[in-house]
C-alpha positions in Angstrom: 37.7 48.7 46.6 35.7 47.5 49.6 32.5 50.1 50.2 31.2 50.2 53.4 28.3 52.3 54.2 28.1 54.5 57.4 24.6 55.5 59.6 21.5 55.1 58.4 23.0 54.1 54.5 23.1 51.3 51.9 24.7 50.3 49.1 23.2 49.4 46.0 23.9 47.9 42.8 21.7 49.0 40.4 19.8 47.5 37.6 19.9 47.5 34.3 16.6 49.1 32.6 14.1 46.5 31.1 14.4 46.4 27.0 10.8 45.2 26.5 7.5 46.0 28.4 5.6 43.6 30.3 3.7 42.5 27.2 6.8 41.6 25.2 7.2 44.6 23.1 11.0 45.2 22.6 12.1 48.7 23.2 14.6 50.0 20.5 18.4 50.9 22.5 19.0 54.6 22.3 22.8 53.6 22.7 23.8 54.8 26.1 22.8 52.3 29.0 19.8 53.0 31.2 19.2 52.5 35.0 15.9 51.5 36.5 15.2 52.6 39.9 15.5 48.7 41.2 18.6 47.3 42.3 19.9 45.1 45.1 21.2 45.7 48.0 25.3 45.1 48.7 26.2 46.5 51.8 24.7 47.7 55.0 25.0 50.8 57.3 23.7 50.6 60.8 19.8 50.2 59.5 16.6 48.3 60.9 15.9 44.8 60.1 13.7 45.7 57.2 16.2 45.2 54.7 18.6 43.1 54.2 21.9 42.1 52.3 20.9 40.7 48.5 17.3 42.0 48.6 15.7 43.8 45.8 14.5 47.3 46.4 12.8 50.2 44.5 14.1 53.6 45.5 13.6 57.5 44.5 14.7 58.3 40.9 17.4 60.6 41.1 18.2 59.6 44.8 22.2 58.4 46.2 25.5 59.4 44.7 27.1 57.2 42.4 30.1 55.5 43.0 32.3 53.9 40.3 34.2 50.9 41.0 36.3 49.0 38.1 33.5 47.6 35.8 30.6 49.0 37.8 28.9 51.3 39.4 26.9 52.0 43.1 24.3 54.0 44.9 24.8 55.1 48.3 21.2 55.6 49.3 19.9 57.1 52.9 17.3 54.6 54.0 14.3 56.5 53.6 15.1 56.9 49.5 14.4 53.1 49.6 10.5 52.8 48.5 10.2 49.0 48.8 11.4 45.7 49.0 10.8 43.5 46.0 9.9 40.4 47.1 
């Protein structure tokens, strides 16, 4: 399925939580797989030149609607949920 966002939208594949914290502790797996609020970005709506195709971003936990697609999964997030760009 080709996703393509509309307006002031992006899509995003999210990333996978971190299993250790910064200091190299590894985190035990509860058993279901957990989503950071980081991913990257995979398509484009009609948006500023702030962001762009294949960057990083941090955005709102809890923010987008979730859209499967075969093996994985999307965010379709309204510009303003975007917090940064991880550079």
């Amino acid at each position: 399925m080709k996703i393509k966002p509309i307006g002031n939208r992006i899509l995003v594949e999210p990333l996978k939580a971190e299993e250790k914290t910064f200091s190299g502790i590894i985190l035990p797996s509860s058993g279901e797989a957990k989503s950071s609020n980081m991913g990257v970005v995979v398509a484009l709506g009609n948006i500023n030149d702030e962001i762009n195709l294949g960057d990083k971003v941090f955005f709102k936990p809890h923010s987008g609607i979730e859209i499967p697609d075969s093996d994985k999964t999307f965010l379709i997030l309204e510009v303003e949920e975007i917090l940064a760009v991880i550079g």
